[in-house]
MILUMKE-760452 format. One record per atom (N, C-alpha, C): y, z, x; atom name; residue number from 1. Coordinates in Angstrom, 1 decimal, decimal comma. Example, Ala and Ser with C-alpha at 12.3 -4.5 7.8 and 13.67 -1.06 7.14 Angstrom:
> y z x site pos
> -5,7 7,8 13,2 N 1 $
> -4,5 7,8 12,3 CA 1 $
> -3,3 7,8 13,2 C 1 $
> -2,2 7,1 12,8 N 2 $
> -1,1 7,1 13,7 CA 2 $
> 0,0 7,9 12,9 C 2 $
***
This chain:
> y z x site pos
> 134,1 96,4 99,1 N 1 $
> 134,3 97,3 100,2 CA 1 $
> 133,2 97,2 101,2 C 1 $
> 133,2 97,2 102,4 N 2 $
> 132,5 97,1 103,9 CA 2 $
> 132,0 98,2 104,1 C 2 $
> 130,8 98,8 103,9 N 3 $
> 130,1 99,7 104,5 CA 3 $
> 129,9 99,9 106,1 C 3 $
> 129,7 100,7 106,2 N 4 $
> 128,6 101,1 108,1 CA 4 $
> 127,7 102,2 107,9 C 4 $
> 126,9 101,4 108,1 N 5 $
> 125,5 102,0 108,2 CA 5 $
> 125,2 102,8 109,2 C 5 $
> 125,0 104,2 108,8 N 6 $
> 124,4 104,9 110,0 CA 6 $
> 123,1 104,7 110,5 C 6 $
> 122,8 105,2 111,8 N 7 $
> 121,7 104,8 112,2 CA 7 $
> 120,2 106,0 111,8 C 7 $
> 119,3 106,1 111,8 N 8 $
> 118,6 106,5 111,4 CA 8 $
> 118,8 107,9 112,1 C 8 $
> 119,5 108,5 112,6 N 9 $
> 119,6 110,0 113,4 CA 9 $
> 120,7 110,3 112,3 C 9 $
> 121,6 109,8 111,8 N 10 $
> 122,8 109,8 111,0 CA 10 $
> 124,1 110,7 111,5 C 10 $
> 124,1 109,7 113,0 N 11 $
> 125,2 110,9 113,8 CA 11 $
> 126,6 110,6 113,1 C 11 $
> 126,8 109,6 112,9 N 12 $
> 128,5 109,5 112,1 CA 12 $
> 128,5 111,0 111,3 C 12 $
> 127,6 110,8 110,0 N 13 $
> 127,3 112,3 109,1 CA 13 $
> 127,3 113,5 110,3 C 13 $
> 126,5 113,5 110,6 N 14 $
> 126,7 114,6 112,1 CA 14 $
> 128,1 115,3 112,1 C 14 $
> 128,6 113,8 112,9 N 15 $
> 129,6 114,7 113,7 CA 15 $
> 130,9 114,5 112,7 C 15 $
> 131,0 113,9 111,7 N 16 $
> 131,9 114,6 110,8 CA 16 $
> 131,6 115,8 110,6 C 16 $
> 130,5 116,3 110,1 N 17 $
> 130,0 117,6 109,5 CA 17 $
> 130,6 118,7 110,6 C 17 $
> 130,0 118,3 112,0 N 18 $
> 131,2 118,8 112,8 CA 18 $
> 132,1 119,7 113,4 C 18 $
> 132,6 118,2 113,2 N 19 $
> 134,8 118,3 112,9 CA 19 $
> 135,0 118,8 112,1 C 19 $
> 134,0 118,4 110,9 N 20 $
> 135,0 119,6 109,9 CA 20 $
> 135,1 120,8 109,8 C 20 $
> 133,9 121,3 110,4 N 21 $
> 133,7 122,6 110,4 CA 21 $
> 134,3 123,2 111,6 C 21 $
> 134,3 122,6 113,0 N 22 $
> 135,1 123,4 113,6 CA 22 $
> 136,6 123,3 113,4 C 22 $
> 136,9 122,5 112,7 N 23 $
> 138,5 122,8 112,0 CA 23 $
> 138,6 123,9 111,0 C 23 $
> 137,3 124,2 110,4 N 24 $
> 137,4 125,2 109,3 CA 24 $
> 137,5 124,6 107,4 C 24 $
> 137,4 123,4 107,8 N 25 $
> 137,5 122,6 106,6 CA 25 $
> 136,6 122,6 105,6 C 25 $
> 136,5 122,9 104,1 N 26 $
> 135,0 122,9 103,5 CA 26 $
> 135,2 121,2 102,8 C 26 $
> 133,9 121,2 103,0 N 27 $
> 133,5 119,8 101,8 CA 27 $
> 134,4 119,8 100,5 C 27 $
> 134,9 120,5 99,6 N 28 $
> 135,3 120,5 98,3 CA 28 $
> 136,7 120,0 98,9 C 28 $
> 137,3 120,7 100,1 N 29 $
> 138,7 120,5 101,0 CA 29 $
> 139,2 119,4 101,1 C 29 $
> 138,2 119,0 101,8 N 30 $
> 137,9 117,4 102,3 CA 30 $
> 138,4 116,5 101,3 C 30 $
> 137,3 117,1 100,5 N 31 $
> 137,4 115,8 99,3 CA 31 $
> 138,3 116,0 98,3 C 31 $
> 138,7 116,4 98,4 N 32 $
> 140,4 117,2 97,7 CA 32 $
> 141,3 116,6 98,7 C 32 $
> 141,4 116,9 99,9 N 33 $
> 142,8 115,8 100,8 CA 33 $
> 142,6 114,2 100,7 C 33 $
> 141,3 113,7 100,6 N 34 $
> 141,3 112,1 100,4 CA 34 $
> 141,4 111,8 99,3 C 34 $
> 141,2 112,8 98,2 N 35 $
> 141,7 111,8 96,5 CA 35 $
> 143,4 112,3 96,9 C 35 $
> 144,0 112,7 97,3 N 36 $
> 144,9 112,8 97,7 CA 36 $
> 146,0 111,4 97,9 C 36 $
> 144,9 111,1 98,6 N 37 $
> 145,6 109,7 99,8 CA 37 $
> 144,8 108,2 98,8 C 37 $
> 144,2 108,8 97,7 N 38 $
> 143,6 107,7 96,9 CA 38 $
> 142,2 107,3 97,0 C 38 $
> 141,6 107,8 97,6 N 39 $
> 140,3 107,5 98,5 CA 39 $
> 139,4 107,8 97,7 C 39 $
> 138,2 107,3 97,0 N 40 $
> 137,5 107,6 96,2 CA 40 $
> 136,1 108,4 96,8 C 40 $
> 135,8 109,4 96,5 N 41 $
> 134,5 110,0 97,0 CA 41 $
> 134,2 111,5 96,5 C 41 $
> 132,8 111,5 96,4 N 42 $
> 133,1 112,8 95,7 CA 42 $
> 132,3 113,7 96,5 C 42 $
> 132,3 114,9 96,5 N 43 $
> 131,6 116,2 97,1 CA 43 $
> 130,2 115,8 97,5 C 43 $
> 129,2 115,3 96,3 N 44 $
> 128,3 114,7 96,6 CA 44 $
> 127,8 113,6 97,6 C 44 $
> 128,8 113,0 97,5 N 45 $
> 128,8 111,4 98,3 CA 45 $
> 129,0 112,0 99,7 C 45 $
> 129,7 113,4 99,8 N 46 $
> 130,2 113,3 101,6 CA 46 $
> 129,1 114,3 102,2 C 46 $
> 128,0 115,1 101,1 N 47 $
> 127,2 115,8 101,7 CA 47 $
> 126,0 114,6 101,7 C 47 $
> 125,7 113,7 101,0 N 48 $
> 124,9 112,8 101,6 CA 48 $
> 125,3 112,0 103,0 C 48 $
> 126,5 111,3 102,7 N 49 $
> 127,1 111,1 104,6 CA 49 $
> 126,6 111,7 105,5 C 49 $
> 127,3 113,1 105,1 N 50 $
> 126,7 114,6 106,3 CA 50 $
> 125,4 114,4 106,6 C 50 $
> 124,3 114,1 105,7 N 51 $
> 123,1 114,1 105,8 CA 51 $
> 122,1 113,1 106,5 C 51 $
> 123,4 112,0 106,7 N 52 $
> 122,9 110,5 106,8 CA 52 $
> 122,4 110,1 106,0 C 52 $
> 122,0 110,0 104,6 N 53 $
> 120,9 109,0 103,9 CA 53 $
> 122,0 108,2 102,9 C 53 $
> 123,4 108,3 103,1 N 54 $
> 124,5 107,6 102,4 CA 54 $
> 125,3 106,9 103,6 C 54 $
> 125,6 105,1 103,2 N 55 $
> 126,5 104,9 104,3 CA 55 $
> 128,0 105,3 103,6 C 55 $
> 128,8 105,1 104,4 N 56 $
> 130,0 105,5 104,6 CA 56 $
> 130,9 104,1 104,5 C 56 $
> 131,5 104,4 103,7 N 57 $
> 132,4 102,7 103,6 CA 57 $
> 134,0 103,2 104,4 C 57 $
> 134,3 102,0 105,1 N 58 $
> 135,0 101,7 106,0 CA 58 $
> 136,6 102,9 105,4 C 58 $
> 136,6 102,7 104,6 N 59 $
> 138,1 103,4 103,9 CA 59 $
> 138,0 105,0 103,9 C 59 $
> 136,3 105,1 103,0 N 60 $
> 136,5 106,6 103,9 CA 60 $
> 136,2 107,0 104,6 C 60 $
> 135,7 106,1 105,9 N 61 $
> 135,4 107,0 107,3 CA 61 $
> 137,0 106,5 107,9 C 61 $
> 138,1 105,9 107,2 N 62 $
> 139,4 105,4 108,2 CA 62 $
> 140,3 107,3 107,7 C 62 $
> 140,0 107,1 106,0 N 63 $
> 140,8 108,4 105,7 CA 63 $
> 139,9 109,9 105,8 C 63 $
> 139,1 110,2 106,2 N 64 $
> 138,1 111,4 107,6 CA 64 $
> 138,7 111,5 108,2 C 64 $
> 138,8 110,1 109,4 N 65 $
> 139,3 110,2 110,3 CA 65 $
> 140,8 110,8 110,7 C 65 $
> 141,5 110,0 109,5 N 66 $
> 142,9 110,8 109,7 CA 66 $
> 143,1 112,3 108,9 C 66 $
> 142,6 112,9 107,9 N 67 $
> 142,7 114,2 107,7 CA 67 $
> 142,0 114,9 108,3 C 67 $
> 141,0 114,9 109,2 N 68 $
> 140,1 115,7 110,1 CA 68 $
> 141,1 115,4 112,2 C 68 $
> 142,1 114,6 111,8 N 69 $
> 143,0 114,3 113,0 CA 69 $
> 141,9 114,0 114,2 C 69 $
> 140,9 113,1 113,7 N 70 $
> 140,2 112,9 114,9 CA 70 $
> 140,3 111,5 115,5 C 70 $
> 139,1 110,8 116,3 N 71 $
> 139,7 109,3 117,0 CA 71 $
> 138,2 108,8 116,2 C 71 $
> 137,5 107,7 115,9 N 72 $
> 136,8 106,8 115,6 CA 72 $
> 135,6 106,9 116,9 C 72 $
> 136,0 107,1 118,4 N 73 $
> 135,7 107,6 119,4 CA 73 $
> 134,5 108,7 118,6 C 73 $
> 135,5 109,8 118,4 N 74 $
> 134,2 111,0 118,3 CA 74 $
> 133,5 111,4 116,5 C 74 $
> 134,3 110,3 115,8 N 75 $
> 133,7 110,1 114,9 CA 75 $
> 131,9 109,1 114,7 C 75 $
> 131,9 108,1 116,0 N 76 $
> 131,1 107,1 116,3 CA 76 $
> 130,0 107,3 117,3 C 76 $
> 130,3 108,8 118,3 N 77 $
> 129,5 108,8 119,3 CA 77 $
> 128,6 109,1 119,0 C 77 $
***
């Protein structure tokens, strides 16, 4: 699997953290809709993301993307 590495500010983590929140979505949510869709990750793994010091592999920032209904756009800025 293809990781992306965030950059040392860890805006990807950022601005998921976000989205999800101004959707009203909690982390346990989250990660309960992507095992859903098959996606492996756990509660832990997405508060490190959040935090930046975890990269984020390509599958689950595609499946974020689509259960948070956002664009790659404002997932990346």
């Amino acid at each position: 699997m293809q990781k992306i590495k965030q950059d040392k500010n860890g805006n990807i983590g950022k601005n998921i953290r976000a989205i999800r929140l101004a959707k009203g979505i909690g982390q346990t949510e989250l990660v309960r809709m992507l095992d859903l869709r098959g996606i492996a990750i756990t509660r832990e793994s997405l508060v490190k993301i959040e935090r930046g010091v975890q990269h984020v592999y390509v599958q689950q920032l595609r499946g974020i993307k689509n259960e948070l209904g956002t664009s790659y756009e404002e997932l990346l800025k």
